[in-house]
mmCIF file as Biopython writes it, N, C-alpha, C and O atoms, coordinates in Angstrom:
data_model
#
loop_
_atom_site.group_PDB
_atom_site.id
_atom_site.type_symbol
_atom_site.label_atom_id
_atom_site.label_alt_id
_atom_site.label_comp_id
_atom_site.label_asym_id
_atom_site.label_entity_id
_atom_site.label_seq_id
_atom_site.pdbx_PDB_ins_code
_atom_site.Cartn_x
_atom_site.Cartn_y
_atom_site.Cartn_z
_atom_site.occupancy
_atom_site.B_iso_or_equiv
_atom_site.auth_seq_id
_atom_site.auth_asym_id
_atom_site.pdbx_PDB_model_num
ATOM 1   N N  . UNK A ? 1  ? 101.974 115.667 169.991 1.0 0.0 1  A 1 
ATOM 2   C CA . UNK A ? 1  ? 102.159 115.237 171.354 1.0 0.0 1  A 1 
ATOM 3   C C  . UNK A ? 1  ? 101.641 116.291 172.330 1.0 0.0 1  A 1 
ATOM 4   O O  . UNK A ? 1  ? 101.233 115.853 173.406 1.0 0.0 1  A 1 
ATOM 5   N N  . UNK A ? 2  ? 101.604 117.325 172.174 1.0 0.0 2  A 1 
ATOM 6   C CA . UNK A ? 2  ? 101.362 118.249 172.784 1.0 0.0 2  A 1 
ATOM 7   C C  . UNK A ? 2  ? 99.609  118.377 173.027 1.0 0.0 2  A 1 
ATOM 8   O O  . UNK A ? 2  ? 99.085  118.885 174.018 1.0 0.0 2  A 1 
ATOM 9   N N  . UNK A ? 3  ? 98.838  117.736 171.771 1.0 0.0 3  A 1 
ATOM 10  C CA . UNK A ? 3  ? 97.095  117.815 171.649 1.0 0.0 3  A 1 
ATOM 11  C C  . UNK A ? 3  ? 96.944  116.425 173.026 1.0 0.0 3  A 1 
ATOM 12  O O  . UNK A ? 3  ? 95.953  116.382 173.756 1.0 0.0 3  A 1 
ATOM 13  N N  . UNK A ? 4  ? 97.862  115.625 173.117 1.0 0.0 4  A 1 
ATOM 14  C CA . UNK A ? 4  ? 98.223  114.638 173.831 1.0 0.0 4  A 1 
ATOM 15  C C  . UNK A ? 4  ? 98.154  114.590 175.582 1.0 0.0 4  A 1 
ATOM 16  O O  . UNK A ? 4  ? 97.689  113.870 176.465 1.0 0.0 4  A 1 
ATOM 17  N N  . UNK A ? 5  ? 99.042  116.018 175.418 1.0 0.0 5  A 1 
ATOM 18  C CA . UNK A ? 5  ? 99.569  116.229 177.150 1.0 0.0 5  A 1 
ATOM 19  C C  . UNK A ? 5  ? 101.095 115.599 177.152 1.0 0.0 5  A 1 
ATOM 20  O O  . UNK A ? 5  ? 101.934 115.950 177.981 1.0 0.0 5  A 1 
ATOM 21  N N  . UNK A ? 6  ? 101.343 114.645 176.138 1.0 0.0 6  A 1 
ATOM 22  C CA . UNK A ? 6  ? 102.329 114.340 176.598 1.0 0.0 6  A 1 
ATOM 23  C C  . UNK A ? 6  ? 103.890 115.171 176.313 1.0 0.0 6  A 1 
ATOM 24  O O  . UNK A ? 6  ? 104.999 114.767 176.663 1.0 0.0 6  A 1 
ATOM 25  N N  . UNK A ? 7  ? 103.629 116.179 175.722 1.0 0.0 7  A 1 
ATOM 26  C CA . UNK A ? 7  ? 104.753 117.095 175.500 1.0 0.0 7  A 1 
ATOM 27  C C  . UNK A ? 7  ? 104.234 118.359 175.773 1.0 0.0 7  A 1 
ATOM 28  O O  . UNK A ? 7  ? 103.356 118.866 175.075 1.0 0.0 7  A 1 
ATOM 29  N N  . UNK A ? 8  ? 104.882 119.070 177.059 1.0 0.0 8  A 1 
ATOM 30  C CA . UNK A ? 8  ? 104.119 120.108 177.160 1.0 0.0 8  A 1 
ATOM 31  C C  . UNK A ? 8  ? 105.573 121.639 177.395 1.0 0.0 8  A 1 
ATOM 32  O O  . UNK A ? 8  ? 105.397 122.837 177.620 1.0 0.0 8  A 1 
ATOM 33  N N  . UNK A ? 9  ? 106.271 121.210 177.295 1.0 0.0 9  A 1 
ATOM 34  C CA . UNK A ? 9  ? 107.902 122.015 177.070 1.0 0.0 9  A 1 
ATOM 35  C C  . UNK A ? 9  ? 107.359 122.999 175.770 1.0 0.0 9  A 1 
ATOM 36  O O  . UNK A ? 9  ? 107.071 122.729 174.605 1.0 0.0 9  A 1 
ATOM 37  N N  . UNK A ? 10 ? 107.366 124.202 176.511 1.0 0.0 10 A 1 
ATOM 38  C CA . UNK A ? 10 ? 107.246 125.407 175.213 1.0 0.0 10 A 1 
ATOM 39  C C  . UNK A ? 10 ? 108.116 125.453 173.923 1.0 0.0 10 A 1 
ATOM 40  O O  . UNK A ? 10 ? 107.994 126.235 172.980 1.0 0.0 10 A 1 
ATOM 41  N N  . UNK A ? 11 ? 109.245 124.195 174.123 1.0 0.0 11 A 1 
ATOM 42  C CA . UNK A ? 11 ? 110.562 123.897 173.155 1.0 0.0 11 A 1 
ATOM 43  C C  . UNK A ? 11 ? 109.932 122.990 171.836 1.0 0.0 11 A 1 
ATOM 44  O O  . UNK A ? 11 ? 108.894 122.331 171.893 1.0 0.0 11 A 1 
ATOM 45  N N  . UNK A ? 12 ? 110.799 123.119 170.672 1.0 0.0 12 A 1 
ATOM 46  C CA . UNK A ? 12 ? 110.132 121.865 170.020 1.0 0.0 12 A 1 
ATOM 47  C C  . UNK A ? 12 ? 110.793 120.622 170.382 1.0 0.0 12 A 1 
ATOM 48  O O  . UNK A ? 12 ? 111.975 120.515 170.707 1.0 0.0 12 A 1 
ATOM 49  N N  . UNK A ? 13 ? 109.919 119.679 170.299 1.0 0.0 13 A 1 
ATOM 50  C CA . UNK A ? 13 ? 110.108 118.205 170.782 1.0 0.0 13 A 1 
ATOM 51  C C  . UNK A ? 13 ? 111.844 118.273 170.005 1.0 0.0 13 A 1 
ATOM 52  O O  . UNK A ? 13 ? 112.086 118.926 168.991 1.0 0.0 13 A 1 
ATOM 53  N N  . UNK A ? 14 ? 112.471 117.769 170.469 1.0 0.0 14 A 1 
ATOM 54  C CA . UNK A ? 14 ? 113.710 117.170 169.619 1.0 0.0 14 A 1 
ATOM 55  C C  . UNK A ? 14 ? 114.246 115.851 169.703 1.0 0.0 14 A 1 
ATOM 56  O O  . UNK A ? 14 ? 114.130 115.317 170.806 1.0 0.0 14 A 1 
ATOM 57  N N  . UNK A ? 15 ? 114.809 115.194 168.793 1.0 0.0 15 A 1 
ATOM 58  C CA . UNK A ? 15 ? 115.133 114.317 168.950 1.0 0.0 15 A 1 
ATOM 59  C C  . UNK A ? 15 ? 115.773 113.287 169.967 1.0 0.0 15 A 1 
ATOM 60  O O  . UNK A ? 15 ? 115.368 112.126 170.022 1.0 0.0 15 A 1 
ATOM 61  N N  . UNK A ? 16 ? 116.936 113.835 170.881 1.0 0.0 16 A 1 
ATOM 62  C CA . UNK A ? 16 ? 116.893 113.664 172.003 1.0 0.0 16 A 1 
ATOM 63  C C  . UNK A ? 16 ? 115.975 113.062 173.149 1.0 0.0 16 A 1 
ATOM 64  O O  . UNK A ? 16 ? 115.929 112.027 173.813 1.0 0.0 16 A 1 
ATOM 65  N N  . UNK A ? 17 ? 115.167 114.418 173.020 1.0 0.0 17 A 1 
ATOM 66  C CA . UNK A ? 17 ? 114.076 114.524 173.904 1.0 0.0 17 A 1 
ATOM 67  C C  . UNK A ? 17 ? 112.871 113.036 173.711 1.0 0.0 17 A 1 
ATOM 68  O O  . UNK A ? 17 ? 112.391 112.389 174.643 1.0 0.0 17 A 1 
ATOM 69  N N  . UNK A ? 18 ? 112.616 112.805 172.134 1.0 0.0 18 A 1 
ATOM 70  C CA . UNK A ? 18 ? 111.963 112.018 171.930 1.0 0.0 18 A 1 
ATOM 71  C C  . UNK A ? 18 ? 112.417 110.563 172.266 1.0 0.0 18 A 1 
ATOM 72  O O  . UNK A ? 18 ? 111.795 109.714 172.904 1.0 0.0 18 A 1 
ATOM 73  N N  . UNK A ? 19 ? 113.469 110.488 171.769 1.0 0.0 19 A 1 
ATOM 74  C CA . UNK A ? 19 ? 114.329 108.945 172.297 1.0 0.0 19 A 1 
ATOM 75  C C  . UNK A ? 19 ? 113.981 108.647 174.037 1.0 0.0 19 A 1 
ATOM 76  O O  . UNK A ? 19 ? 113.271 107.768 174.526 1.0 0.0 19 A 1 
ATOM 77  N N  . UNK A ? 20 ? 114.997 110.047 174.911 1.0 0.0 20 A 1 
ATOM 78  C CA . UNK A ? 20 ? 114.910 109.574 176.316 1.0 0.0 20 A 1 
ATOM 79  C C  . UNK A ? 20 ? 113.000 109.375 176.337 1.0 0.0 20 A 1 
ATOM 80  O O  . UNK A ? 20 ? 112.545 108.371 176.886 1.0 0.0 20 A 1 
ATOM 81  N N  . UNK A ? 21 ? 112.294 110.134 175.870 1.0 0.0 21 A 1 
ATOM 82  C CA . UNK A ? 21 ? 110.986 109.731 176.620 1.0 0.0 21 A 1 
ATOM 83  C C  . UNK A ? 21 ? 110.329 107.839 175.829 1.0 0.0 21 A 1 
ATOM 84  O O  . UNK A ? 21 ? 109.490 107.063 176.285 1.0 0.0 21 A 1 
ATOM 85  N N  . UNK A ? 22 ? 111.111 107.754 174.677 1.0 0.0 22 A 1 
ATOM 86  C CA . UNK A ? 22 ? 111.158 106.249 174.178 1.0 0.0 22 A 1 
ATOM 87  C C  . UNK A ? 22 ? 111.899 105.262 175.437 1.0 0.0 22 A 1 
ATOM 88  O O  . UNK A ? 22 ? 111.576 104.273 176.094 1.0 0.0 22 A 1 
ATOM 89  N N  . UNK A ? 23 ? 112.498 105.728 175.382 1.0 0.0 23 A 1 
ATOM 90  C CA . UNK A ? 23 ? 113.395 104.875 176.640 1.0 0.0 23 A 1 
ATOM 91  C C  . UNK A ? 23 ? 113.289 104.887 178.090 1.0 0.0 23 A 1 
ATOM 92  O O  . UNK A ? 23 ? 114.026 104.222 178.818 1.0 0.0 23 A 1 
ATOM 93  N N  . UNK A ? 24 ? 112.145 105.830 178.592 1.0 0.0 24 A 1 
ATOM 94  C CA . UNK A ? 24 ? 111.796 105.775 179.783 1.0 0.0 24 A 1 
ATOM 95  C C  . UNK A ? 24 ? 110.505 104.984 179.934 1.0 0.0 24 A 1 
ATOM 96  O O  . UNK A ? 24 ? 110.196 104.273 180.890 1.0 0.0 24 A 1 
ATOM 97  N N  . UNK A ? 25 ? 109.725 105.252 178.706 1.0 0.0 25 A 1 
ATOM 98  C CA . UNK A ? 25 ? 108.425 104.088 178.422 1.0 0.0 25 A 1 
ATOM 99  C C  . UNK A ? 25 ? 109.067 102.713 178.363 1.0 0.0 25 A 1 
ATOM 100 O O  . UNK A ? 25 ? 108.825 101.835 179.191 1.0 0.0 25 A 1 
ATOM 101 N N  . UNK A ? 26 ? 109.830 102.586 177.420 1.0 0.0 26 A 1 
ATOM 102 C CA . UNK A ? 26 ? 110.112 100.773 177.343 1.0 0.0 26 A 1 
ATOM 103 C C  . UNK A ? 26 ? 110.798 100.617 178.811 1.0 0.0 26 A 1 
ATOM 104 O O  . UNK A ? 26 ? 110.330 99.627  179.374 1.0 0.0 26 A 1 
ATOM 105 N N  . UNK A ? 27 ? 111.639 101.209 179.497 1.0 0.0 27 A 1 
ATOM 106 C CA . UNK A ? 27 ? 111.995 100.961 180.652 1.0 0.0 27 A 1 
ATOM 107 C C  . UNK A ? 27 ? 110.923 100.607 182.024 1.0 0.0 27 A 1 
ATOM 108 O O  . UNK A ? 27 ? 111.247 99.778  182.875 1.0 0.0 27 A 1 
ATOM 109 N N  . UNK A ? 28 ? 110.005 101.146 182.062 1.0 0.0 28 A 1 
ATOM 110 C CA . UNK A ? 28 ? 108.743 100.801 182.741 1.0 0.0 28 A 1 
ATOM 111 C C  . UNK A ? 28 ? 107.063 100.300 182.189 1.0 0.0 28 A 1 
ATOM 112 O O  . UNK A ? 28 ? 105.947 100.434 182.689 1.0 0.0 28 A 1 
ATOM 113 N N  . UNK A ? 29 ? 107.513 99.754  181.072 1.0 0.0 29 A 1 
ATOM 114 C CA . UNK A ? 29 ? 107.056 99.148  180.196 1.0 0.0 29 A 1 
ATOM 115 C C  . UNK A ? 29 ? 106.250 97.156  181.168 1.0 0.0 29 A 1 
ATOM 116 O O  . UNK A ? 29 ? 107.266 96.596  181.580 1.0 0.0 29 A 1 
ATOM 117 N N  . UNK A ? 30 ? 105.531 96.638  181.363 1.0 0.0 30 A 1 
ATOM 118 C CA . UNK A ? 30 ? 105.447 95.678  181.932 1.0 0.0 30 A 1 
ATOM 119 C C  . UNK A ? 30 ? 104.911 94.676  180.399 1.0 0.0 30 A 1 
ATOM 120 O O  . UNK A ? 30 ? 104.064 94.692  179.507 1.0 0.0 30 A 1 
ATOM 121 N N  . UNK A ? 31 ? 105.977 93.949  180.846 1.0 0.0 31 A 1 
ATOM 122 C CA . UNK A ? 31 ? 106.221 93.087  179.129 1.0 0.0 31 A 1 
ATOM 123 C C  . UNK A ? 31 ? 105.160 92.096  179.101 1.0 0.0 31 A 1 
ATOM 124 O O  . UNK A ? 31 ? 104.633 91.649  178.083 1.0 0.0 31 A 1 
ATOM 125 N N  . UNK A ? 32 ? 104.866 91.762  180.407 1.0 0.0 32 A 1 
ATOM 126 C CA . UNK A ? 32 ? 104.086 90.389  180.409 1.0 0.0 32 A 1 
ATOM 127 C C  . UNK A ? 32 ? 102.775 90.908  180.722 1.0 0.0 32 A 1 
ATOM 128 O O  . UNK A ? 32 ? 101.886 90.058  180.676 1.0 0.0 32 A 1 
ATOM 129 N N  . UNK A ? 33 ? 102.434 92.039  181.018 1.0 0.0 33 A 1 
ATOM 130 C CA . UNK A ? 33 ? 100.972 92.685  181.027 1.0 0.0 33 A 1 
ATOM 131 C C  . UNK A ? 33 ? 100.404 93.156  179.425 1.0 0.0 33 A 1 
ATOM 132 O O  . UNK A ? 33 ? 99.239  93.111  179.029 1.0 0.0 33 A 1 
ATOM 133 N N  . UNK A ? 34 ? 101.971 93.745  178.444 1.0 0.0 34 A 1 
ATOM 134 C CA . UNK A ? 34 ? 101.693 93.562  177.128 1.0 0.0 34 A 1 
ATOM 135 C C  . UNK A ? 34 ? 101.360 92.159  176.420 1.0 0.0 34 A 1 
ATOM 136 O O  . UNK A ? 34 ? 100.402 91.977  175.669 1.0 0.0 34 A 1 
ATOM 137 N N  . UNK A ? 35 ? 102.441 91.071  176.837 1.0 0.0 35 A 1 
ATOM 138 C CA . UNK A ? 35 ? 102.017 90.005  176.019 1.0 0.0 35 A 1 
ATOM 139 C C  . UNK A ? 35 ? 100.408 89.642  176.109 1.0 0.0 35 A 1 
ATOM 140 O O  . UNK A ? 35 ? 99.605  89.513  175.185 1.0 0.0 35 A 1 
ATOM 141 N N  . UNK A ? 36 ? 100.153 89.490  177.908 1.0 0.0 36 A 1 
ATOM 142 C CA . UNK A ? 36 ? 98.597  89.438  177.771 1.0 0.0 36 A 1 
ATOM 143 C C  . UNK A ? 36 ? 97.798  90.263  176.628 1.0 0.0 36 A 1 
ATOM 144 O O  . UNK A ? 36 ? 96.982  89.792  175.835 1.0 0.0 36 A 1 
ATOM 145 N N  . UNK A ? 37 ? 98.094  91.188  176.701 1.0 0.0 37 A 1 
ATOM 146 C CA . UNK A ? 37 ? 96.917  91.921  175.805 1.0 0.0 37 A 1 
ATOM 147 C C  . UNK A ? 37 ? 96.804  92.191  174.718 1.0 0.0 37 A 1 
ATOM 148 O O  . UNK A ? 37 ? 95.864  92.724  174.130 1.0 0.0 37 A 1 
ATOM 149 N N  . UNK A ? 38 ? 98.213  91.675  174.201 1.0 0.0 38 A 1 
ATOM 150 C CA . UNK A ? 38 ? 97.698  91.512  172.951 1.0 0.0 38 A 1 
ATOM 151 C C  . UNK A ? 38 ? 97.568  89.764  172.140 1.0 0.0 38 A 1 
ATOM 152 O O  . UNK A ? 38 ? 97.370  89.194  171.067 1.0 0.0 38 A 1 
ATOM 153 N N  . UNK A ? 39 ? 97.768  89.606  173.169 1.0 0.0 39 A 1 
ATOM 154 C CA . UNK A ? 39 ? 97.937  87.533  172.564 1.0 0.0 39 A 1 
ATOM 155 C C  . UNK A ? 39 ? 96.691  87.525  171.944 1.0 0.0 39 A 1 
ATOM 156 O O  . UNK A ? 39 ? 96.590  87.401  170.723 1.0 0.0 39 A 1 
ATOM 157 N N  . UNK A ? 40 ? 95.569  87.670  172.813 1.0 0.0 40 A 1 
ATOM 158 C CA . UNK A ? 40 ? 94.362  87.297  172.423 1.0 0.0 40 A 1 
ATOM 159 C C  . UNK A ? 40 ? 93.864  87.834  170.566 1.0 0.0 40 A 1 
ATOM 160 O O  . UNK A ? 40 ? 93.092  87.345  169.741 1.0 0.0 40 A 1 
ATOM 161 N N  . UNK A ? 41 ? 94.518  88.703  170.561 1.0 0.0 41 A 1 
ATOM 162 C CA . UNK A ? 41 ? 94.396  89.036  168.576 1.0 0.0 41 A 1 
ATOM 163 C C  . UNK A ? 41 ? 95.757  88.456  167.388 1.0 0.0 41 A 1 
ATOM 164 O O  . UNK A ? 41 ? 95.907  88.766  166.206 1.0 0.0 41 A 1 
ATOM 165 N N  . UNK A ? 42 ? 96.687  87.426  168.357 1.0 0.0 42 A 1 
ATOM 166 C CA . UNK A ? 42 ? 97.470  87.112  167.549 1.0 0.0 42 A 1 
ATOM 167 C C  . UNK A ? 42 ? 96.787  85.532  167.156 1.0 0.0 42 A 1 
ATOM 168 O O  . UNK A ? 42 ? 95.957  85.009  167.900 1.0 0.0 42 A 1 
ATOM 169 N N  . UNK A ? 43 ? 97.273  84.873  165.874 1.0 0.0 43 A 1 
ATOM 170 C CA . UNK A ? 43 ? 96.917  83.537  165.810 1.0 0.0 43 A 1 
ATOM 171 C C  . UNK A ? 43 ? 97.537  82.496  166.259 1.0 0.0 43 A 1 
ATOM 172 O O  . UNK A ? 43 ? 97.233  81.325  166.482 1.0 0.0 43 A 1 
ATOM 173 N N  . UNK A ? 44 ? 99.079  83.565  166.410 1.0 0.0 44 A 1 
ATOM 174 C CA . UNK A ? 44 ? 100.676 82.516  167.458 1.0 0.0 44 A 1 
ATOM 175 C C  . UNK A ? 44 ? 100.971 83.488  168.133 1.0 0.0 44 A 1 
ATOM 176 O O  . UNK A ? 44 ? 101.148 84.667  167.826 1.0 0.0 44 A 1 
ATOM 177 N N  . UNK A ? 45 ? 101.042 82.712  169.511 1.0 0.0 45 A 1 
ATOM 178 C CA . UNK A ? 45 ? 101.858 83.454  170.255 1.0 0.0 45 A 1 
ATOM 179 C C  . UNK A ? 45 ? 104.052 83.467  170.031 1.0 0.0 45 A 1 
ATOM 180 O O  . UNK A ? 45 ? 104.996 83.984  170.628 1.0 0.0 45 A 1 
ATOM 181 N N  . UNK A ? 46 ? 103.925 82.874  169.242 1.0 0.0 46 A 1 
ATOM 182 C CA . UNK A ? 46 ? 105.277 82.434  169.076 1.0 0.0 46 A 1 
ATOM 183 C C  . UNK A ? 46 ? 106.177 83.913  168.812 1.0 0.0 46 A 1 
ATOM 184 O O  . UNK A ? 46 ? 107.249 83.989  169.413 1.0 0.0 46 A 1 
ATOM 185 N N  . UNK A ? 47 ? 105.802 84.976  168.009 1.0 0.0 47 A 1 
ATOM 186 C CA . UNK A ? 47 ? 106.216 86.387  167.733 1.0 0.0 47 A 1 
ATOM 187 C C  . UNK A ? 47 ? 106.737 86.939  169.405 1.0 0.0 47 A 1 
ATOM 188 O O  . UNK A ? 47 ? 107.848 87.297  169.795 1.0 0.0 47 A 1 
ATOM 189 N N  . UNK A ? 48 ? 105.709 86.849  169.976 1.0 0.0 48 A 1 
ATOM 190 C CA . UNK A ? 48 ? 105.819 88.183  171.043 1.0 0.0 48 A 1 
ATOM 191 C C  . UNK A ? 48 ? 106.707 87.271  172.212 1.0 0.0 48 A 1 
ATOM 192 O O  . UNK A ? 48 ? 106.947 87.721  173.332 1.0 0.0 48 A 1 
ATOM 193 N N  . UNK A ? 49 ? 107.043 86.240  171.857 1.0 0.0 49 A 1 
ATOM 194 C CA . UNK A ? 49 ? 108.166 85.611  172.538 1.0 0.0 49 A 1 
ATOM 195 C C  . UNK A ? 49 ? 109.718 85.910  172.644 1.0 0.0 49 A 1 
ATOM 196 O O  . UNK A ? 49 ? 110.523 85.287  173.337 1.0 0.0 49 A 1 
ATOM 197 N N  . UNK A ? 50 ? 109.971 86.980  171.825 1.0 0.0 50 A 1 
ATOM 198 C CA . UNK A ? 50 ? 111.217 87.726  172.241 1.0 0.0 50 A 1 
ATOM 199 C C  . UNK A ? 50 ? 111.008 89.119  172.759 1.0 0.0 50 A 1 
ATOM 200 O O  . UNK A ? 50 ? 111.860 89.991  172.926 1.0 0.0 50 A 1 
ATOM 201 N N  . UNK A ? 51 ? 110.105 89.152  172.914 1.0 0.0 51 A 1 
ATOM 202 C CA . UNK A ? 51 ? 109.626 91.143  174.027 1.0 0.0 51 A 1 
ATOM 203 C C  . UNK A ? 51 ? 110.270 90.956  175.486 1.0 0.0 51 A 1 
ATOM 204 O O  . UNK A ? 51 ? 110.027 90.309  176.504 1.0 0.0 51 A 1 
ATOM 205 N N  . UNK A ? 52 ? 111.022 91.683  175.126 1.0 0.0 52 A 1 
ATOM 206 C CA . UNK A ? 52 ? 111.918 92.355  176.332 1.0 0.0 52 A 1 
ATOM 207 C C  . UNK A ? 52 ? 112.398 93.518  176.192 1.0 0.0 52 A 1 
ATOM 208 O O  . UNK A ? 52 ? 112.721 94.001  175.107 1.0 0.0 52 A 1 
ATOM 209 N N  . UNK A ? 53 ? 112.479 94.016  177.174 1.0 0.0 53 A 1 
ATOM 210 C CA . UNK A ? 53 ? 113.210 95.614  177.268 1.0 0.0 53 A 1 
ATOM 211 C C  . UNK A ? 53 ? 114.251 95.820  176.573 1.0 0.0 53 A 1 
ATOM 212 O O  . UNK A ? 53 ? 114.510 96.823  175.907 1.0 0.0 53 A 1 
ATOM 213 N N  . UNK A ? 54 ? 114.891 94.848  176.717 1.0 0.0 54 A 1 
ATOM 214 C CA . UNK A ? 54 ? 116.442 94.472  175.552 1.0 0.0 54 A 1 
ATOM 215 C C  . UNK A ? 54 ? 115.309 94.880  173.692 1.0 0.0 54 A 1 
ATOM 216 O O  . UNK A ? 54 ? 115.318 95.931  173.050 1.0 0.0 54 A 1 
ATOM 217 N N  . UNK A ? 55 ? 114.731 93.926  173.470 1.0 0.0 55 A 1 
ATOM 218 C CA . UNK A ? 55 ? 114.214 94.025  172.260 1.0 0.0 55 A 1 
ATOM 219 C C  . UNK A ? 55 ? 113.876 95.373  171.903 1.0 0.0 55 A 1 
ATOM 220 O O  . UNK A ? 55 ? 114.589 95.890  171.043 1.0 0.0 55 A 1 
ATOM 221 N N  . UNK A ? 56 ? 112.738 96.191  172.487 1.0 0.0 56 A 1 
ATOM 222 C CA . UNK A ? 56 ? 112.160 97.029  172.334 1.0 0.0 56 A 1 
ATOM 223 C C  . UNK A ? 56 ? 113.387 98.178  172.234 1.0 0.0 56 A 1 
ATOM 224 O O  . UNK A ? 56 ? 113.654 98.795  171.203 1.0 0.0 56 A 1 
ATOM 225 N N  . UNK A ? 57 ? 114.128 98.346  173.621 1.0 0.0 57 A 1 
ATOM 226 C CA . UNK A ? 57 ? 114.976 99.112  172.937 1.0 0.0 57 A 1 
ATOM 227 C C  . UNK A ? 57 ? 115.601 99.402  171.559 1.0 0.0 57 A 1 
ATOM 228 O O  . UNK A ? 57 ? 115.651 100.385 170.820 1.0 0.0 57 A 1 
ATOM 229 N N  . UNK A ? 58 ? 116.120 97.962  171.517 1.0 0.0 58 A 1 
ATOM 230 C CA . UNK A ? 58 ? 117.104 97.879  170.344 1.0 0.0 58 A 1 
ATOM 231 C C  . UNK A ? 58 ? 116.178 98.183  169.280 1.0 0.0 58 A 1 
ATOM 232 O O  . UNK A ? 58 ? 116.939 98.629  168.422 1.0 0.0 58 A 1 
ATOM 233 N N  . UNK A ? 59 ? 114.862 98.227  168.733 1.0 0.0 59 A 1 
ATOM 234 C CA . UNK A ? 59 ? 113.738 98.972  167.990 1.0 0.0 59 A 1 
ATOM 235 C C  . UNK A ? 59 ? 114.391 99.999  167.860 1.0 0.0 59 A 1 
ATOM 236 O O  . UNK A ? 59 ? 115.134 100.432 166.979 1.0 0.0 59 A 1 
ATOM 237 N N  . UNK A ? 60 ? 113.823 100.591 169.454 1.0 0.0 60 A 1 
ATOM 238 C CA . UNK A ? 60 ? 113.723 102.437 169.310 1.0 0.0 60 A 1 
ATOM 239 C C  . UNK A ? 60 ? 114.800 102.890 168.977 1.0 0.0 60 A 1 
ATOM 240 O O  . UNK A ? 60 ? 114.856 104.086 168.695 1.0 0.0 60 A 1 
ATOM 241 N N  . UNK A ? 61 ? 116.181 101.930 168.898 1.0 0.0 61 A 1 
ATOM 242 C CA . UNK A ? 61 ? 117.618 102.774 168.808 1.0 0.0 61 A 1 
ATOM 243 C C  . UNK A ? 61 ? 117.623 102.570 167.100 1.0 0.0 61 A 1 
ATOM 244 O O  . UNK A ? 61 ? 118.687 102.792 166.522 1.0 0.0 61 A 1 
ATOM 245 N N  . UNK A ? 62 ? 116.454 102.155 166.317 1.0 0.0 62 A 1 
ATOM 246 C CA . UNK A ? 62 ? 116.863 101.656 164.693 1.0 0.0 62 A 1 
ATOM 247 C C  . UNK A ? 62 ? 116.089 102.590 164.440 1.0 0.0 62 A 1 
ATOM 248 O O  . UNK A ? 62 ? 116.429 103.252 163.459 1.0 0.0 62 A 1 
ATOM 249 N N  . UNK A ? 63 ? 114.680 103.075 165.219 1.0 0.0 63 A 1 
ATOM 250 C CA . UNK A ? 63 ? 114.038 104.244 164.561 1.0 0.0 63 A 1 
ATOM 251 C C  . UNK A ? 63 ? 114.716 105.730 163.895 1.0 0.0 63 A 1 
ATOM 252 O O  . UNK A ? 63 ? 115.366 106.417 164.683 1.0 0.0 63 A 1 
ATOM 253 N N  . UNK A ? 64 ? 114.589 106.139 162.690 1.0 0.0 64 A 1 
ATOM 254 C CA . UNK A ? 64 ? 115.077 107.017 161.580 1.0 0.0 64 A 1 
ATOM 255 C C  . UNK A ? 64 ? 114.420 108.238 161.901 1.0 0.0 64 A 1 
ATOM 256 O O  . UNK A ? 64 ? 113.191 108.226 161.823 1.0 0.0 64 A 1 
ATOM 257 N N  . UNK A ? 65 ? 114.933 109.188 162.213 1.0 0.0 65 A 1 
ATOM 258 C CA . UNK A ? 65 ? 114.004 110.140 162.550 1.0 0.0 65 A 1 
ATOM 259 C C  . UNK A ? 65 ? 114.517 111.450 161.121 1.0 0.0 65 A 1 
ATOM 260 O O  . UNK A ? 65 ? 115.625 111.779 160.696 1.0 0.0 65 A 1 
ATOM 261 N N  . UNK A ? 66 ? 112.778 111.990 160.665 1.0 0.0 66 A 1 
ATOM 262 C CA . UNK A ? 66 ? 113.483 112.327 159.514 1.0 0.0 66 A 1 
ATOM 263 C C  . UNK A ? 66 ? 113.105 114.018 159.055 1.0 0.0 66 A 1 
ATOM 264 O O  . UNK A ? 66 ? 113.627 114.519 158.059 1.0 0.0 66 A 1 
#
């Protein structure tokens, strides 16, 4: 993250740290500017019909960090 820009804290990333910046992305996240862009490579749109901030969270809160 850091070759990135997006972690630039002389600290190591920690877990914490990684979640809130998970949760500040899905929070300003624009769901329906995602569905656009990626519909066009799905064969159904029927999948990306539960994307919501609700969803995505509840993802990032199952991610295992190891």
């Amino acid at each position: 993250m850091r070759q990135s820009g997006h972690w630039t804290s002389p600290e190591p990333l920690s877990e914490n740290s990684l979640r809130g910046m998970l949760r500040n992305r899905i929070h300003h996240l624009n769901i329906n500017r995602a569905k656009e862009d990626v519909s066009r490579f799905l064969p159904s749109q029927n999948n990306i019909g539960i994307w919501s901030e609700e969803f995505f969270s509840d993802l990032a809160g199952r991610i295992q960090i190891l």
